[in-house]
VMD Tcl script that builds the backbone (N, CA, C; Angstrom):
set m [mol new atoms 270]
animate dup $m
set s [atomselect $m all]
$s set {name element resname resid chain x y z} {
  {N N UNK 1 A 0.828 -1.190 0.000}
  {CA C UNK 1 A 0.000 0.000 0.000}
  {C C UNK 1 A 0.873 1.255 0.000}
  {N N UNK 2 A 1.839 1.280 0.919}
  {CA C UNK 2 A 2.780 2.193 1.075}
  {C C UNK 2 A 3.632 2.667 -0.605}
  {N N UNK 3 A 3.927 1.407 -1.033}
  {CA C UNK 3 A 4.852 1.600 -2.317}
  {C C UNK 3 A 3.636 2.565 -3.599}
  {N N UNK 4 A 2.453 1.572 -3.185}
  {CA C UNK 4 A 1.177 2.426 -4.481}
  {C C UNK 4 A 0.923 3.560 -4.117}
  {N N UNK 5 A 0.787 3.876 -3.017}
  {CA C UNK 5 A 0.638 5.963 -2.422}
  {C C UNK 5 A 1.848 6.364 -3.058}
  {N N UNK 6 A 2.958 6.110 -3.092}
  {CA C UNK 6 A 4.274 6.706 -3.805}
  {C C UNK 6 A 4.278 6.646 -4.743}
  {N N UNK 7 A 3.754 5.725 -5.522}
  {CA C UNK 7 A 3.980 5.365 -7.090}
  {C C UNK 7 A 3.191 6.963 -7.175}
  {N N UNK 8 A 1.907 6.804 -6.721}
  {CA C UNK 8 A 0.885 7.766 -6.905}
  {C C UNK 8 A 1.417 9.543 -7.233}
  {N N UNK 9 A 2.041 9.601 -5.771}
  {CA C UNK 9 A 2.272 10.895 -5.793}
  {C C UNK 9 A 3.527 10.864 -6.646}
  {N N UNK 10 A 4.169 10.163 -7.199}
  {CA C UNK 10 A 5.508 10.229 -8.347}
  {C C UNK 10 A 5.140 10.944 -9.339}
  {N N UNK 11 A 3.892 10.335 -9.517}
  {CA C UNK 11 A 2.987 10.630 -11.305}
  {C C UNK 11 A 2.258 11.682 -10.955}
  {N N UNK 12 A 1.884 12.407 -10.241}
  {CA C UNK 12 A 1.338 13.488 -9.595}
  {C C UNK 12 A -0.482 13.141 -9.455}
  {N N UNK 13 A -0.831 12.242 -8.876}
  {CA C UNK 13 A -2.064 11.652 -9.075}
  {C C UNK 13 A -2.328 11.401 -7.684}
  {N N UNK 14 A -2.963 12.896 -7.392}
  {CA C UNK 14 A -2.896 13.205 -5.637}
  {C C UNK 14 A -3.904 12.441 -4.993}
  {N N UNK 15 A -5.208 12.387 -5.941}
  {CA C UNK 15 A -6.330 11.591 -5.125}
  {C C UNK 15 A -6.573 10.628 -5.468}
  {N N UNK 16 A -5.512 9.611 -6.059}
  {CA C UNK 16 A -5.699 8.238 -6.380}
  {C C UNK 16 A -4.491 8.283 -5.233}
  {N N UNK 17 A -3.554 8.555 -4.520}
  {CA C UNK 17 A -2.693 8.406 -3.371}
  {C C UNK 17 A -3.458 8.337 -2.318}
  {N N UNK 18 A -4.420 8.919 -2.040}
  {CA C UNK 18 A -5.468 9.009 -0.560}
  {C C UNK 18 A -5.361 7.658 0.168}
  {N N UNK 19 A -6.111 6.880 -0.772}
  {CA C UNK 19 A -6.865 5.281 -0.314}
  {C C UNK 19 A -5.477 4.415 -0.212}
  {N N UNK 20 A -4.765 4.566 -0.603}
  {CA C UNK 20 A -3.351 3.484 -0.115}
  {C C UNK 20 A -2.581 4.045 1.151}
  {N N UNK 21 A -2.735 5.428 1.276}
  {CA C UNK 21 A -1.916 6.071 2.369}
  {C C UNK 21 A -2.938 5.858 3.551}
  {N N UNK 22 A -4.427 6.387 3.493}
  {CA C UNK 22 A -4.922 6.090 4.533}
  {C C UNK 22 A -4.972 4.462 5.034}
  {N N UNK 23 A -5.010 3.464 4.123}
  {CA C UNK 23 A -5.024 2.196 4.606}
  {C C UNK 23 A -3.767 1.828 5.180}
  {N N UNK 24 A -2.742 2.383 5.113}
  {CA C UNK 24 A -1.221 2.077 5.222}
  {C C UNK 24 A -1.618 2.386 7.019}
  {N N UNK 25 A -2.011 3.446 7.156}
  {CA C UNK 25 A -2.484 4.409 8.373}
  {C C UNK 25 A -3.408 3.331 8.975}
  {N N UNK 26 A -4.288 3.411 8.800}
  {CA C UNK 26 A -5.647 2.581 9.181}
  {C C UNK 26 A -5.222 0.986 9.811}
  {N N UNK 27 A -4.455 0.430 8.411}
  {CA C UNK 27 A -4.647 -0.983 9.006}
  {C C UNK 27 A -3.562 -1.359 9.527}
  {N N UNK 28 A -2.476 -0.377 9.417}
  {CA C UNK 28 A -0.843 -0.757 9.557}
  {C C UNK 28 A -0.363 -0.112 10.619}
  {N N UNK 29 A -0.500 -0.031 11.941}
  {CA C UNK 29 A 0.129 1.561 12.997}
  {C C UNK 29 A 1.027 0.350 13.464}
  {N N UNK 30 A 1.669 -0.650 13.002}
  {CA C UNK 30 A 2.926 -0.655 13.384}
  {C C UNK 30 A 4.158 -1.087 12.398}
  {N N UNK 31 A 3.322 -0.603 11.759}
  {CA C UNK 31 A 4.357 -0.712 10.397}
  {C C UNK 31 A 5.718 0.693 10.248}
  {N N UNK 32 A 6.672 0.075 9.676}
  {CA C UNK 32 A 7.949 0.725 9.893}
  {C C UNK 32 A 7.096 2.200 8.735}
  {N N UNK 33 A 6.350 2.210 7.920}
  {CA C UNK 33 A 5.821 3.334 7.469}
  {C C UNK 33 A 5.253 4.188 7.606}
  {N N UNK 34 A 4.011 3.769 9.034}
  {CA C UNK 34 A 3.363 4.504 9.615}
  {C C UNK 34 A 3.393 5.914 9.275}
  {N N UNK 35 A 4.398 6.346 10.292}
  {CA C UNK 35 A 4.627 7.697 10.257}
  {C C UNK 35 A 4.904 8.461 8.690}
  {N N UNK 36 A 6.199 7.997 7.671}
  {CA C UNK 36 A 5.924 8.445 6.532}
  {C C UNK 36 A 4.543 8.852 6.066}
  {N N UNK 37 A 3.710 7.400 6.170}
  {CA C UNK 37 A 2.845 7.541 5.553}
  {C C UNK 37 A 1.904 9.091 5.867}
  {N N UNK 38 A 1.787 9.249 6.939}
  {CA C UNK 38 A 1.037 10.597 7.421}
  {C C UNK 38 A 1.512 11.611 6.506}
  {N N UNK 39 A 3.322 11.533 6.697}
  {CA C UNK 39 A 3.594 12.463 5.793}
  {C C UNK 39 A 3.239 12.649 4.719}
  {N N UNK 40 A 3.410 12.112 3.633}
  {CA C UNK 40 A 2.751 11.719 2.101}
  {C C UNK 40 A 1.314 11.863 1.911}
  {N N UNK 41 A 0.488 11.393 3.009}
  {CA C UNK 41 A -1.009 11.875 2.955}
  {C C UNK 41 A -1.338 13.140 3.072}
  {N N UNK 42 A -0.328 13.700 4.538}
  {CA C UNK 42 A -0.315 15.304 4.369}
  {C C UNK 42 A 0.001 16.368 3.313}
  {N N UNK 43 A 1.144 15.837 2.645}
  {CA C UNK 43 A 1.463 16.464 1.102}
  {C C UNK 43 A 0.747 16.299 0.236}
  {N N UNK 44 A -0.012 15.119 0.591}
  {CA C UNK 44 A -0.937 14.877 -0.693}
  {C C UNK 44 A -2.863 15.869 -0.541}
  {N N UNK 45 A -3.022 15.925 1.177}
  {CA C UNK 45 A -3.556 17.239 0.998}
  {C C UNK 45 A -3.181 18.621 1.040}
  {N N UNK 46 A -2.428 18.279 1.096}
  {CA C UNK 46 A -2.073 20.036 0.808}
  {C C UNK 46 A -2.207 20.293 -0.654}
  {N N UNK 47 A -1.550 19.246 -1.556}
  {CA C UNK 47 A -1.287 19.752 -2.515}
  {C C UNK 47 A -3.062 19.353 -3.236}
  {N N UNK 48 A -3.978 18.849 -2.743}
  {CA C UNK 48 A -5.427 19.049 -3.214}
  {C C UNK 48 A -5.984 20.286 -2.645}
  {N N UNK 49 A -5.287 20.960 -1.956}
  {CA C UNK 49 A -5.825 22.355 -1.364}
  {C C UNK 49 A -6.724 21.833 -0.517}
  {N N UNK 50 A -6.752 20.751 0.627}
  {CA C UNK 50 A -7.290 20.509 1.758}
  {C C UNK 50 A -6.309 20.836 2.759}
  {N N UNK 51 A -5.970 21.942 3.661}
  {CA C UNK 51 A -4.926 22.398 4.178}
  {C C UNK 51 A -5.628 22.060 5.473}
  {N N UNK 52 A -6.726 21.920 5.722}
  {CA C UNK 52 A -7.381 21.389 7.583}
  {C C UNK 52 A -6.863 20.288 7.219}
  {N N UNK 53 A -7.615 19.417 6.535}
  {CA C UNK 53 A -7.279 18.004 6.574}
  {C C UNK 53 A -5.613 17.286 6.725}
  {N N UNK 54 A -4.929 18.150 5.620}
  {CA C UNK 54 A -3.705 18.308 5.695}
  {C C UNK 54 A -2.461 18.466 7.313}
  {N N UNK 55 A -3.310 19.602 7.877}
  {CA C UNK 55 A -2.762 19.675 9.204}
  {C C UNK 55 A -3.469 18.741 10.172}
  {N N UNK 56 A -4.321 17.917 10.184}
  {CA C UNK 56 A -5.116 17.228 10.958}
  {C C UNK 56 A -4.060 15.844 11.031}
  {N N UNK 57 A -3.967 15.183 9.738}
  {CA C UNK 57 A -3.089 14.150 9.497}
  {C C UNK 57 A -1.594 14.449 9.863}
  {N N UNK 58 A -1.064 15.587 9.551}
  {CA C UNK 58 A 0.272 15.607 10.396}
  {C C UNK 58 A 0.551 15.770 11.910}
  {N N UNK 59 A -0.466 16.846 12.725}
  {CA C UNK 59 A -0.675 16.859 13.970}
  {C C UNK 59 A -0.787 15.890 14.572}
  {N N UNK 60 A -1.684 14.720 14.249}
  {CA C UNK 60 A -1.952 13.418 14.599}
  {C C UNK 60 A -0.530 12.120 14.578}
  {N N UNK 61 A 0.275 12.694 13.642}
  {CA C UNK 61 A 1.496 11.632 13.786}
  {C C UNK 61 A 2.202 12.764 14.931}
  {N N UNK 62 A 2.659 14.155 14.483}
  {CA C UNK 62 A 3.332 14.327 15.683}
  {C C UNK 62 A 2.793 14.021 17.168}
  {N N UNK 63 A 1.659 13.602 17.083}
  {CA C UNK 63 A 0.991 13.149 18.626}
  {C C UNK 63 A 1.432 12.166 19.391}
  {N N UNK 64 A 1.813 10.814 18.098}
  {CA C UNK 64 A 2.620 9.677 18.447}
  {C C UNK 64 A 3.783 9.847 18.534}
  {N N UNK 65 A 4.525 10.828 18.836}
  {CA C UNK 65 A 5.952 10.977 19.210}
  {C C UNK 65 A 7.215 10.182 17.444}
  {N N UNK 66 A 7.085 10.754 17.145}
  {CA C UNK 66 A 7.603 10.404 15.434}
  {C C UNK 66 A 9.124 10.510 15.638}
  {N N UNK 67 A 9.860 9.530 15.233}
  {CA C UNK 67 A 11.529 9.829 14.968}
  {C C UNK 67 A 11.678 11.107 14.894}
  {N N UNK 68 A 13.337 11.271 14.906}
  {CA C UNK 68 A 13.912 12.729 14.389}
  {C C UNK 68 A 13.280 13.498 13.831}
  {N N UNK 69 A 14.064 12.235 12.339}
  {CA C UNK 69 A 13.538 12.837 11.062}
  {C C UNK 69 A 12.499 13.274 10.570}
  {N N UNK 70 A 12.098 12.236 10.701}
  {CA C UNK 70 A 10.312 12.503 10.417}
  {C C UNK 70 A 9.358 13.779 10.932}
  {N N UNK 71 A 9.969 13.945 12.653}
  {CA C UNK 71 A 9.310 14.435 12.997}
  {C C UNK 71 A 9.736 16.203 12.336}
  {N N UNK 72 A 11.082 16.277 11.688}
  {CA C UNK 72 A 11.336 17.537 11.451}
  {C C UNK 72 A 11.080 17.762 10.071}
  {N N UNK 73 A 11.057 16.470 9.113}
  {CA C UNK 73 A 9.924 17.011 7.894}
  {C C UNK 73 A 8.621 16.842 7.938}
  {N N UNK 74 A 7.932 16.610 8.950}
  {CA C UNK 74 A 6.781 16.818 9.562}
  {C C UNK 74 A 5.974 18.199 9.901}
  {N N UNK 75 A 7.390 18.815 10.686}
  {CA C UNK 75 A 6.909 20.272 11.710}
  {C C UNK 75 A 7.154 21.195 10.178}
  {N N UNK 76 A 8.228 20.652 9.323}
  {CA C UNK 76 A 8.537 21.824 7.583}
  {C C UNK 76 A 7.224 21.630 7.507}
  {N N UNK 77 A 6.534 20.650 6.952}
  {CA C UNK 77 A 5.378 20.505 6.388}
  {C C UNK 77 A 3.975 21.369 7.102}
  {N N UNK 78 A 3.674 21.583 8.392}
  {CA C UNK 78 A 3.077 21.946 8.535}
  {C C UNK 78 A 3.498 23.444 8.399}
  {N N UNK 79 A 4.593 23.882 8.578}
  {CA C UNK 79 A 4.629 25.378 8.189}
  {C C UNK 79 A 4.332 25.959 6.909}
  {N N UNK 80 A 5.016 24.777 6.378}
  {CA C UNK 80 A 4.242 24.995 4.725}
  {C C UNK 80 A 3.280 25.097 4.680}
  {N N UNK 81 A 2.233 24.149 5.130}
  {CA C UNK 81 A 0.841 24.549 5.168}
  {C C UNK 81 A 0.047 25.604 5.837}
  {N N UNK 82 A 0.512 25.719 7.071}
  {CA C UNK 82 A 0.241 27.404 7.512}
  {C C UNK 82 A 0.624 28.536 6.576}
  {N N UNK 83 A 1.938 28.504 6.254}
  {CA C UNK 83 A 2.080 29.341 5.395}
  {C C UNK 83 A 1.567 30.117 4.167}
  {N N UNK 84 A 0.855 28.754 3.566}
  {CA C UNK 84 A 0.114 28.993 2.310}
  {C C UNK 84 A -1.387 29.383 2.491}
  {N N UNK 85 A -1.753 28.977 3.416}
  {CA C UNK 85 A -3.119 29.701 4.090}
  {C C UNK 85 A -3.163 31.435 4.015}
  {N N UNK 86 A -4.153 31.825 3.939}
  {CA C UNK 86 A -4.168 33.563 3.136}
  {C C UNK 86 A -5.205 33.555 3.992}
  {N N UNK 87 A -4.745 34.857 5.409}
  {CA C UNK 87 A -5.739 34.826 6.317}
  {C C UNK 87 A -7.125 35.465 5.320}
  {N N UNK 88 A -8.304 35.304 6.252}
  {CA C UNK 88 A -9.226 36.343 5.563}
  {C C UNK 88 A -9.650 37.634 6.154}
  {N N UNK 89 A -9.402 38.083 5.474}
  {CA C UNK 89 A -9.898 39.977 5.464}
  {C C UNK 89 A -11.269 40.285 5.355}
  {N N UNK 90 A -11.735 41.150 6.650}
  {CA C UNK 90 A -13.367 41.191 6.537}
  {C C UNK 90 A -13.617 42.563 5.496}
}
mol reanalyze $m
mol bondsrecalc $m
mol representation Tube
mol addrep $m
């Protein structure tokens, strides 16, 4: 599942990546991917312009205490996604 979410987002085919990343998530929390996987789901909403959903799925792995690494292209990622958010002006 893990390898088909990647194939996915390779080819840039963001919402055919969803359903392999969330099952990776879903049926796998002790799989050595786990955590990636959040990541890749999170990039993969962001880049559908779901930026809640996006930060929902990364917040949720940093909850489980995530490696280093992960956890520091994790915390990039969500700044990215804050970032790109355009407050609104009344």
């Amino acid at each position: 599942m893990f390898g088909l979410g990647l194939s996915y987002l390779k080819m840039n085919k963001f919402s055919e990546a969803t359903g392999p990343l969330t099952r990776v998530i879903e049926e796998y929390p002790r799989s050595d991917k786990w955590f990636m996987a959040h990541v890749m789901l999170g990039s993969t909403h962001d880049r559908n312009a779901e930026k809640s959903q996006a930060l929902y799925i990364l917040e949720k792995a940093l909850s489980q205490i995530p490696p280093t690494a992960i956890r520091s292209m994790t915390d990039r990622l969500i700044n990215l996604v804050h970032d790109e958010v355009v407050p609104m002006t009344s």
